[in-house]
C-alpha positions in Angstrom: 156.3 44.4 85.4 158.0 45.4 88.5 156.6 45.1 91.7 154.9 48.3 93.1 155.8 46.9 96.7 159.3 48.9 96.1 158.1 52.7 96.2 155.9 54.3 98.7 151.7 52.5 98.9 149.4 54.4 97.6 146.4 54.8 99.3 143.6 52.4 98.9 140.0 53.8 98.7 137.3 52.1 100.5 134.3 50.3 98.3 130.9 52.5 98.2 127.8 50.8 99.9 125.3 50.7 97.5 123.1 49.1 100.0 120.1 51.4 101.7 116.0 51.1 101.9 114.6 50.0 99.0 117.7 48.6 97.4 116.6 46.6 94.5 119.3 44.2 94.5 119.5 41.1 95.8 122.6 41.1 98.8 124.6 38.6 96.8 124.4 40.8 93.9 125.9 43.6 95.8 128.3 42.1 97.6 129.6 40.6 94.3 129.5 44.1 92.8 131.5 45.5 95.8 133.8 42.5 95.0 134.4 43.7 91.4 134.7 47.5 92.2 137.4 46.7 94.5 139.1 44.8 92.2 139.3 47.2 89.5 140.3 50.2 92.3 143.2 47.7 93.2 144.1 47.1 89.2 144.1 50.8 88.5 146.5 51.3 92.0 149.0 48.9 90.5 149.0 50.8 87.0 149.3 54.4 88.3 152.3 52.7 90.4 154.0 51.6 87.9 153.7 54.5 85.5 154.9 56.5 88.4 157.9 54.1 88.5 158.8 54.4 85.1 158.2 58.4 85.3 160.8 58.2 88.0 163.6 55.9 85.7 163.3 59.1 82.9 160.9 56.8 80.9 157.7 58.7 81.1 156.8 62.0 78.5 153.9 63.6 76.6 152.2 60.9 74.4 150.0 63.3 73.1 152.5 64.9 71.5 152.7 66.0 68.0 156.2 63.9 66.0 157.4 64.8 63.1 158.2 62.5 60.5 161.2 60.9 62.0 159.4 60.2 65.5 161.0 63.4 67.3 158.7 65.7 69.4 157.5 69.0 67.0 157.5 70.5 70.4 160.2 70.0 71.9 158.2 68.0 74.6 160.3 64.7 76.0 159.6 61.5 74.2 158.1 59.0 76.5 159.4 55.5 75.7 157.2 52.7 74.2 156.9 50.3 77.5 155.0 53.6 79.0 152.9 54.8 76.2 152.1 50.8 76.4 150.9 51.6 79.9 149.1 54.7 79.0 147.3 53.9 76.0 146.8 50.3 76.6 145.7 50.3 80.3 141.6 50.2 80.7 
């Protein structure tokens, strides 16, 4: 996978408090949820990146797509190569 350090940053997005009166969760439990929120936002930055590299290096195209029986577009829509649809498809 390349690095997305290469192309342009894309912004981060802060973590939601989810503190406030009458939280019912414990602080560790929030904290750790913050934690794990994060993490995902950060995940889902370095996907979008690299499908926006590989969009940019002609590999990208409609996955949802109709094909015919030899694998071409019915119509007439690019055909995105299998590395991306990978990305697409197999990214949570």
């Amino acid at each position: 996978m390349a690095s997305p350090a290469t192309s342009q940053p894309l912004p981060r997005a802060q973590p939601v408090s989810t503190t406030g009166p009458g939280s019912p969760l414990p602080p560790e439990l929030i904290k750790q949820e913050q934690e794990r929120v994060t993490l995902l936002l950060e995940i889902n930055q370095v996907i979008l990146q690299e499908l926006i590299n590989m969009q940019k290096q002609g590999k990208g195209g409609n996955v949802q797509a109709p094909r015919n029986a030899d694998g071409a577009s019915k119509d007439g829509s690019k055909i995105p190569s299998t590395e991306y649809v990978e990305y697409v498809v197999l990214s949570p």
